[in-house]
N, C-alpha and C positions, 0 to 999 in steps of 0.2 A: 532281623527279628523285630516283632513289634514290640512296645512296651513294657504291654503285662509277664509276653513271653520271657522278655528280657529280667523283670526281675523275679520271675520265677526260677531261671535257672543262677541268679544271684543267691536268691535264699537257699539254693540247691549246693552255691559251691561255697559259702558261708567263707564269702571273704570279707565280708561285712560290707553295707549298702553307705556309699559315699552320700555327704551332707554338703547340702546348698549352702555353701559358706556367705559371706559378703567379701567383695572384692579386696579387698586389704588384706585377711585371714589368712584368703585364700593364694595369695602372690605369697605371705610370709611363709606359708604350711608348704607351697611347693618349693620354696627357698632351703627349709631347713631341710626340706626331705632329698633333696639336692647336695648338699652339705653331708647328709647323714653318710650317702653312697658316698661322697669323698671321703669322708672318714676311714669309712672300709675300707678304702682303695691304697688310702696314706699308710694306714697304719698293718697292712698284709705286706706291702711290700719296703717301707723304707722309714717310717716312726713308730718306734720301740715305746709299747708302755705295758705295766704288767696285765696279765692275762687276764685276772678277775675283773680288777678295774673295767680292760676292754668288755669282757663280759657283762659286765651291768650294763655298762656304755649303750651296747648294743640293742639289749633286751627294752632297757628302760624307753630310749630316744625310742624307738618302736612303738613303744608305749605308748607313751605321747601324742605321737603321729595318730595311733587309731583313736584314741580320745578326744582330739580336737577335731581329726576330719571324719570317723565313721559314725553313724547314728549307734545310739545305745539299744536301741530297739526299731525293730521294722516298721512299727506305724508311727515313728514318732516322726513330725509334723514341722518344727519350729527347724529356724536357720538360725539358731545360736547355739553357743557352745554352755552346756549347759555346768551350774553350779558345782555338783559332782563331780564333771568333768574336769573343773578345773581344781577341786581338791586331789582328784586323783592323776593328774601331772605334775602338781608338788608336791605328791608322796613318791613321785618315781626320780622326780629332780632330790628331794631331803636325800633320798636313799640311796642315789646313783654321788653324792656328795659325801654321804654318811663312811660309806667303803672306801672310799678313795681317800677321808683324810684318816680313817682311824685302820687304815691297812695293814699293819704290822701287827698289831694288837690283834685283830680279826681274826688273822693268820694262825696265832698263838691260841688263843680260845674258842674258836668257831664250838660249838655244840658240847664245849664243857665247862668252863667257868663263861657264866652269862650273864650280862650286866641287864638294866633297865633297858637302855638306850640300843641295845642288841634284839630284845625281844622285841621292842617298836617296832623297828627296822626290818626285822624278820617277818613280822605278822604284815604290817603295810607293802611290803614290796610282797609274798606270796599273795596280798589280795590284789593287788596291782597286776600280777602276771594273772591270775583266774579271769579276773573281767577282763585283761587284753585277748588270752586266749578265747572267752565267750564270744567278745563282740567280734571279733575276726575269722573267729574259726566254728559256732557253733556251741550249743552247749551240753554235748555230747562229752568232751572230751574235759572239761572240767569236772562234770558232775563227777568224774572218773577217778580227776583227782581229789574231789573231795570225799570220796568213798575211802582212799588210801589212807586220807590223813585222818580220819574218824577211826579209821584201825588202829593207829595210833595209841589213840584214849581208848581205845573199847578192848582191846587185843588182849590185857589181861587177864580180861574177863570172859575171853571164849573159848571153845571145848576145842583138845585135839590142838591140830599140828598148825591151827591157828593162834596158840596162846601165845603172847612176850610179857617180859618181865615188868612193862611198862616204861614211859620216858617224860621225864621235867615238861612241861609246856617252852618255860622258857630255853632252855636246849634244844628242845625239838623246832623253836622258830628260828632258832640260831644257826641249827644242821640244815633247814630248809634252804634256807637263803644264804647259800656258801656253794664252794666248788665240789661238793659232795650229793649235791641234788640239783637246785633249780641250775645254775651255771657248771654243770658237771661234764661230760661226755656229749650230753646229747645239744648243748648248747655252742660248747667247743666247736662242734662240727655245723652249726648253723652261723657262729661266728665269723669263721674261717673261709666258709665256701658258700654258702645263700645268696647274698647281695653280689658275687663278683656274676656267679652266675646267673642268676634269674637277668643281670646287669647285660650279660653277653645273650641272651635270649632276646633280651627286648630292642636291643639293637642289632640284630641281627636279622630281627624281624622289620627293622626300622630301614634297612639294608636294601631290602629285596629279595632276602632269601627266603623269605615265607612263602612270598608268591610266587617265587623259582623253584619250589619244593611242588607247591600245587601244580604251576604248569608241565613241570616232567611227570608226576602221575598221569595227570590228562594224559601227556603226551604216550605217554605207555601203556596205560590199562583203559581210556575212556573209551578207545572203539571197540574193546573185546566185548565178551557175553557178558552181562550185567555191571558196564564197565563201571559208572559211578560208587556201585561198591567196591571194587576193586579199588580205583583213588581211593575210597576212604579207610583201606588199608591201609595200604601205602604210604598217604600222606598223616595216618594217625603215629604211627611210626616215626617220622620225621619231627612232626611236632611235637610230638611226644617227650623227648629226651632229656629236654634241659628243664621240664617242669614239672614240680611234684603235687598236683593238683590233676586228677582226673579231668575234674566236671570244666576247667581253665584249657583242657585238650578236645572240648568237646565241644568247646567254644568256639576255638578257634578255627578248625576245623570243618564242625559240623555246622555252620552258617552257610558255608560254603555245599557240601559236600550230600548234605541230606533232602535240600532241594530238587538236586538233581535224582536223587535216588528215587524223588516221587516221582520226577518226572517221568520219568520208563518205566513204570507202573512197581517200586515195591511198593509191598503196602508201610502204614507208617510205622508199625512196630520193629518191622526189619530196619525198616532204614534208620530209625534208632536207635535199635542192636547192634546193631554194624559199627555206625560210629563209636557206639559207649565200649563196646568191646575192644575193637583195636586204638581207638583214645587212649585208653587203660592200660594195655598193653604198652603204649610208648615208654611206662615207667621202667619197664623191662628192658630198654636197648641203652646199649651204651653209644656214646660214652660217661654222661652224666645218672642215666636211668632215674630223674626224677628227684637228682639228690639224693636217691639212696645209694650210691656206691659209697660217697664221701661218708655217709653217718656208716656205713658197713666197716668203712676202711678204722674209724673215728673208736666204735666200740671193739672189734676184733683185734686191730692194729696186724691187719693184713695190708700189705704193700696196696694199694690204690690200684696200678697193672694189673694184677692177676685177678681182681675182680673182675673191672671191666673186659679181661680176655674172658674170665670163666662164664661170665653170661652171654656173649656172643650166639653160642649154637644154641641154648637152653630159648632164647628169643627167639632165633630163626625159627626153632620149629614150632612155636606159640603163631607165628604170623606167617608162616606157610599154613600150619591148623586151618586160621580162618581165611586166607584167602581160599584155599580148597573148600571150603564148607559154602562161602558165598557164589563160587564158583558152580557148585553140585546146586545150589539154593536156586539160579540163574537159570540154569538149564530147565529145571524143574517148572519153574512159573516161565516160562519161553521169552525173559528179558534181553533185548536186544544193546549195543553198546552207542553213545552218542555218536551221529556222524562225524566221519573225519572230516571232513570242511568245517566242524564247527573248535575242531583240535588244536592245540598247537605242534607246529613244526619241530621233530626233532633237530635239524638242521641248526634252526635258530638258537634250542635248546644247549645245544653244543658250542654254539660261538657266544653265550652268554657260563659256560659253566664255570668261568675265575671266579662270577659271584659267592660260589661256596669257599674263597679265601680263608674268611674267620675260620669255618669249619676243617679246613687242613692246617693253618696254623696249629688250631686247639690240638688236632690230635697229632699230628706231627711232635709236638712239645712234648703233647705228656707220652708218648709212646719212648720217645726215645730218652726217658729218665728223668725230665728236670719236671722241677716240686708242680703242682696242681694249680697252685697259687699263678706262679709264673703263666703257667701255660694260658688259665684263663685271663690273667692280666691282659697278654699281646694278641689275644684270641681275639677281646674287646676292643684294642686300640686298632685290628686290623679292618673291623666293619666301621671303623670312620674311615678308612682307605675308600670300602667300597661305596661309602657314603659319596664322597665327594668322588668318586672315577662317575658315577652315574648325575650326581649333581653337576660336573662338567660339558656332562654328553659324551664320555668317552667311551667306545666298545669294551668288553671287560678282558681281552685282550693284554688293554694294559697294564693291569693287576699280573701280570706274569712277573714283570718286574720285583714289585713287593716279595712273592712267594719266593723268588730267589734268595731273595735278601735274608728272608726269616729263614731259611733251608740255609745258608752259606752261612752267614755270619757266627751263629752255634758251632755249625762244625768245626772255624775256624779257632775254636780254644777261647774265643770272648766269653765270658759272666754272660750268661743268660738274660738279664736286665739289663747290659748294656745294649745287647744282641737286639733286643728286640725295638731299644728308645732309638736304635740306630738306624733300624727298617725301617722304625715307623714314620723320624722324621727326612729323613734321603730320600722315602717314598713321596710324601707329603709335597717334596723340594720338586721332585720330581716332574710329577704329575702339576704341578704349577708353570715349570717349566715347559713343558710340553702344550700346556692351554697357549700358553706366550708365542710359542712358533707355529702356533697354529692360530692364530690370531684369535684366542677366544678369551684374550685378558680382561677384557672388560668385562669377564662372569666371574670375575676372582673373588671382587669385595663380595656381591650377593653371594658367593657360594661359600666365603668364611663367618658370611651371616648366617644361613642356613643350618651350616654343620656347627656354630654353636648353639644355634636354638635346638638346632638334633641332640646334642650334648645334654644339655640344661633339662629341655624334657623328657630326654631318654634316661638320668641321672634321677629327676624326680619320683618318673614312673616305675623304675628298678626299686626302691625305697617301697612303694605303692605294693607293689607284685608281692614283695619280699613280706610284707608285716603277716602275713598268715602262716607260712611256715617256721618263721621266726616265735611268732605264739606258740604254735605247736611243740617246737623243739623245747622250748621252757617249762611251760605244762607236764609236755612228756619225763622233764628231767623231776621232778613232786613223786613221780609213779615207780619211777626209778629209785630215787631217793629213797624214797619209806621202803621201796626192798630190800635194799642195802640191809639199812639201817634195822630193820627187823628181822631180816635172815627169809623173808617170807620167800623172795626167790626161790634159795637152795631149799626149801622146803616144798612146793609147791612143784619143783623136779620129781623130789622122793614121789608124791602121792601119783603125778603123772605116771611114773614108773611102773608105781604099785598098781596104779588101776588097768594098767596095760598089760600086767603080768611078765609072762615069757613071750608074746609076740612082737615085736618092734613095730610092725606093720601096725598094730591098732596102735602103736604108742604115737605114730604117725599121722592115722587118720585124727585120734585124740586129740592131736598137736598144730593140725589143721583148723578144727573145727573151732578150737579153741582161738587161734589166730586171728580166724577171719569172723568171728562172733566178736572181738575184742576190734576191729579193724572199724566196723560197720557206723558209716557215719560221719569217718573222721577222715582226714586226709591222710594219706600213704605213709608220709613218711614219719607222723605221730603214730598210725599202724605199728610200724615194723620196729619203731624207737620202745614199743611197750611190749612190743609179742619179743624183741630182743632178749630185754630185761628177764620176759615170762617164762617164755616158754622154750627159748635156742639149749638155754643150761641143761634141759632136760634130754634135747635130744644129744648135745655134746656129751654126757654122764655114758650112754649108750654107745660110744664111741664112734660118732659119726664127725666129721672132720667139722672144725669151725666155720669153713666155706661151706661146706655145704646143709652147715644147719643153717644158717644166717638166713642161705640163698633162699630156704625152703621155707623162713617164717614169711621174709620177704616177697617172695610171689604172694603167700597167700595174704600180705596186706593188700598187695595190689588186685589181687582179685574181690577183694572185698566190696571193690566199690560197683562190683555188679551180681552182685549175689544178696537177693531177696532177704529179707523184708526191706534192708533199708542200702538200697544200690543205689548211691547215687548219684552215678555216672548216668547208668538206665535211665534216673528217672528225667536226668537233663536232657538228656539226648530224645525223649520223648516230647519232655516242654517245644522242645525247636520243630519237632516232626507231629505233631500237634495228637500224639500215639497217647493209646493207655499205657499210663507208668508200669501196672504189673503186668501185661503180657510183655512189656518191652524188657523189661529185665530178665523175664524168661530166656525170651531171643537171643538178649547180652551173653547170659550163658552159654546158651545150645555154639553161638561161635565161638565164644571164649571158656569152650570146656575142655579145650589139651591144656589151658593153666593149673585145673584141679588134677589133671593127674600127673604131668610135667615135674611135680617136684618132687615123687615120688624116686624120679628117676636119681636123683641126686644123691639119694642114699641103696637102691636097688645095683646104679649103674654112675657111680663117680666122675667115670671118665668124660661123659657130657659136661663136667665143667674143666675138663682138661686136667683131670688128678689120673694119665695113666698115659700111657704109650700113643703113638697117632695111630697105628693100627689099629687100637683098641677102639680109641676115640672115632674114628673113619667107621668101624662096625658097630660099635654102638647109634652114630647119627645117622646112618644107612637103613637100619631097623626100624631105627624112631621113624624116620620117614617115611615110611609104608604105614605103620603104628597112625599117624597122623593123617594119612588118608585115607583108612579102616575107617576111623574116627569120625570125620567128612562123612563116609558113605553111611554109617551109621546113624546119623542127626537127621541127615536129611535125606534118606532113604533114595538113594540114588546111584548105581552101581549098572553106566553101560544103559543106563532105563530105569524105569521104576521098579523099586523091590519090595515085598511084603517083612512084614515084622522078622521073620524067624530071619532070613539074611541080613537084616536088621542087627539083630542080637548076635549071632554069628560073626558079622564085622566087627561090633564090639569086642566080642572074648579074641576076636584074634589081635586088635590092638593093643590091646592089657598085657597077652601075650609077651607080643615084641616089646614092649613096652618095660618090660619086666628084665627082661635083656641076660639069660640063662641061655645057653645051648638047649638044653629040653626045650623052652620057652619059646624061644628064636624058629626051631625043627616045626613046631607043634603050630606056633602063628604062621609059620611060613607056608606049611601045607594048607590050612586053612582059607588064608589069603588067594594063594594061588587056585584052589577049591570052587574058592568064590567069582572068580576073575574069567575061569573057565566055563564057570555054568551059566555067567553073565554071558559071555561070546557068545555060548554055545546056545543059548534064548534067543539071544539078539538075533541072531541069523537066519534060525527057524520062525523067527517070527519077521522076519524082511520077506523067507522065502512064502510063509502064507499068503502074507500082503502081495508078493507078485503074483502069485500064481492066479490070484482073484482078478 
């Protein structure tokens, strides 16, 4: 990307635009942000301190970090760290000091007996978190929460099922800044789980598995019909998982993926759609989904497993949806797929596949029970394995080794944490060994240089990654908070209810629109932290299971980021493909439109997220699957050849149909479909036999 492009699709993922430091600043700021992940790391698996404390810890140091290294404003010019800035790192240092010595007391009065020095505290650090979330994330998602805390002061004074009785100011900055709002639930689970993972992403990627993730697309989809869209399914999927940032998957990705897509002639709005939609989508696949399983597991206090099993199929058929629709698109405009000479080798592909170690580790660990923590702890220590097996020169091969180790040593009844420091360094000895009888000792020193400068700035850049969704979860916990705290939640059920009457169905579309209007803007996982708080109570009241309200506010944060006016996934994935913003997020939809109706299914048909028998669940995804290439054939009006409108709409009602997932429904879509399928053949052939006979 050139420049401009580049920092248009900056101000698009609003992780705030890094500052030309001077050289000193600048070695201190990656030092401490280096440090910061250690922090993380010491204190998740084996230094004990209370949980508030580390909650500030967390939020504040973050703080800091955006303050002295991200500009306060997009034009701003100077490479100093400005006045302000430096007032507001010793209001986050006062305040991260302030909790920590007078913790006990805190404890005991947070938001009812409230001193001077509580209300400072309270008001500086909520202003401290608004500007870290502004300049990191946008100022969407503040203004949001300053809308909340003006309800506050104004609530008693308005009509209806908005009125409360009112609250102290100084209480109300006390309730703020406690484990009841800003460090509540939604910071918990950013505490806990952000930095280890965004940590295991960015070395993972550091690994080789990014580019081992691109080359198997190629290798699979780049010679079929419109293959480059295809990879950039595929590979948005992949990259997708471990990051909770749309327009950050569309980067990644789509630098790569939508060049090529010009190249074979789409046009540039497609190839922008393409990306921004299945980019989006990545937040949807397990086993992280973007950080939202963890805030899922966080606020419902459902097991962590049964999340990540129940989105499984609910994904698949979200990314079958658009590989079929790009596929039907392909046909359509007669795009051909890159040559295979210019591919890679499956062959090759296969004697390099150990590379995905971390990623068996990870899911190996958390499948088979032990805590999230653990599992990404050894996930992370495993891509320095592949760090140095490829910093050697060794085929990956020899990573068979490691994977045993971490697969034996658990079963064998060891602590989890020994299990893993014990892989990790036997493997380490190992692989050292093995350079030795291969005479390749003398790349030992360079390659324990290497893999600590990997270290160092993979430690830094994890820190880096982490400060936006770390803002968000903060901010999000303000929005949260004043619900609590004013009952407006459970209030705000009632009216959904009421305005929906006796049909669940519009309390749903209701619940939707509502969602993804409240999403627009922001990133996923401050989305689905607010539509949690808003809107899930309402459809839980209606008796739909906790999994599957969550699931169903949760997609439709993540749809949010390509659903007009303000998609801005679309609009990134245009900046790089040099498209107009609004027809491109049209496009984003038309492929990413089985997510709008995919979550319907959750309360229609349960058993897509595995709440019912496997027979059940087998005819339910069996259904969906036709459902989802009706769908296909409907967008892009392509069934067997080109079809006009009315089998157009026709494919539609028969995917809604199955989709709905009744015996009547199922009978009715199925004759339909098959309807369609036959009058298709039965064109096609009379129209081959015209063509010969001429």
């Amino acid at each position: 990307m050139n420049d401009t492009v580049h920092d248009d699709v900056a101000q698009l993922d609003a992780e705030g635009l890094d500052r030309k430091l001077s050289p000193m600043i600048a070695i201190t700021l990656t030092l401490i942000s280096a440090l910061y992940a250690v922090f993380h790391l010491a204190v998740l698996n084996f230094w004990s301190i209370d949980e508030w404390v580390y909650r500030v810890t967390h939020v504040n140091i973050g703080a800091i970090l955006a303050f002295v290294g991200l500009k306060a404003w997009r034009g701003e010019r100077a490479h100093l760290v400005w006045v302000v800035d430096i007032l507001l790192v010793l209001g986050a240092i006062g305040c991260s000091v302030y909790v920590a010595v007078n913790l006990e007391m805190l404890i005991m009065r947070t938001g009812v007996v409230t001193t001077g020095a509580d209300l400072v505290c309270g008001a500086v650090g909520t202003l401290i978190v608004l500007e870290f979330a502004r300049r990191v994330s946008g100022i969407v998602l503040p203004i949001i929460a300053l809308v909340f805390i003006s309800y506050v002061f104004i609530g008693q004074w308005l009509p209806g099922v908005l009125e409360h009785s009112g609250f102290r100011a100084d209480n109300f900055a006390s309730y703020l800044y406690s484990q009841e709002a800003i460090f509540g639930m939604t910071v918990a689970a950013s505490s806990r789980y952000i930095i280890l993972f965004v940590a295991f992403a960015v070395f993972l990627q550091a690994s080789g598995a990014g580019e081992y993730f691109m080359r198997l697309a190629m290798a699979l989809f780049g010679g079929t019909r419109g293959g480059p869209g295809k990879v950039s399914v595929f590979s948005g999927l992949l990259f997708g998982t471990v990051s909770g940032s749309a327009v950050a998957n569309v980067v990644a990705s789509g630098t790569f993926t939508i060049p090529m897509m010009r190249r074979i002639g789409y046009p540039r709005e497609s190839a922008g759609g393409i990306e921004a939609a299945s980019s989006s989508g990545g937040q949807l696949a397990p086993p992280v989904m973007g950080a939202g399983a963890f805030i899922m597991a966080e606020i419902t206090g459902i097991p962590y497993s049964d999340i990540v099993v129940a989105a499984v199929l609910p994904c698949l058929l979200f990314y079958i949806a658009i590989f079929l629709t790009v596929d039907l698109q392909a046909k359509h405009l007669g795009l051909h797929g890159v040559p295979r000479s210019e591919l890679p080798k499956i062959g090759e592909l296969c004697r390099d596949a150990f590379l995905l170690l971390p990623l068996v580790v990870l899911l190996y660990l958390l499948l088979s029970g032990y805590s999230i923590i653990a599992a990404g702890t050894w996930g992370l220590a495993s891509t320095l394995l592949v760090s140095m097996c490829r910093e050697i020169g060794f085929r990956s091969y020899v990573l068979a080794v490691p994977l045993v180790l971490f697969v034996a040593l658990p079963l064998s009844g060891m602590p989890v944490n020994y299990a893993g420091a014990l892989a990790t360094v036997v493997s380490f000895i190992l692989m050292a060994a093995l350079a030795l009888v291969q005479k390749r000792g003398s790349q030992l020193p360079e390659v324990v240089r290497n893999l600590a400068q990997l270290t160092y700035v993979g430690l830094a850049d994890s820190s880096r990654k982490s400060l936006q969704l770390i803002s968000v979860m903060a901010c999000a916990g303000i929005v949260v908070g004043v619900l609590g705290l004013t009952g407006l939640g459970g209030r705000f059920s009632s009216v959904l209810l009421t305005a929906a009457g006796e049909s669940q169905i519009l309390a749903f579309i209701l619940a939707m629109l509502i969602s993804i209007v409240l999403g627009m803007g922001m990133p996923t996982t401050a989305a689905y932290a607010i539509a949690a708080a808003v809107v899930a109570p309402a459809l839980q009241q209606m008796g739909v299971s906790a999994l599957a309200a969550h699931m169903f506010v949760f997609y439709c944060a993540v749809i949010s980021a390509i659903t007009p006016p303000v998609a801005i996934a679309a609009f990134a994935g245009a900046a790089i493909a040099g498209g107009k913003p609004w027809p491109t997020s049209i496009r984003a939809m038309r492929y990413g439109i089985a997510a709008f109706f995919l979550p319907f299914m959750f309360y229609t048909s349960p058993e897509i997220l595995l709440e019912g028998t496997w027979s059940e669940t087998l005819h339910i995804f069996g259904t969906a699957l036709i459902a989802v290439y009706f769908i296909a054939v409907s967008g892009e009006g392509e069934l067997f050849g080109p079809v006009g409108p009315l089998v157009r709409a026709l494919s539609a009602i028969a995917a809604l149909l199955l989709l709905w997932s009744s015996l009547p429904t199922d009978v009715l879509g199925l004759a339909i479909a098959a309807g369609l399928i036959l009058w298709a053949r039965t064109s096609g052939l009379r129209a081959s036999q015209r063509t010969a006979s001429r």
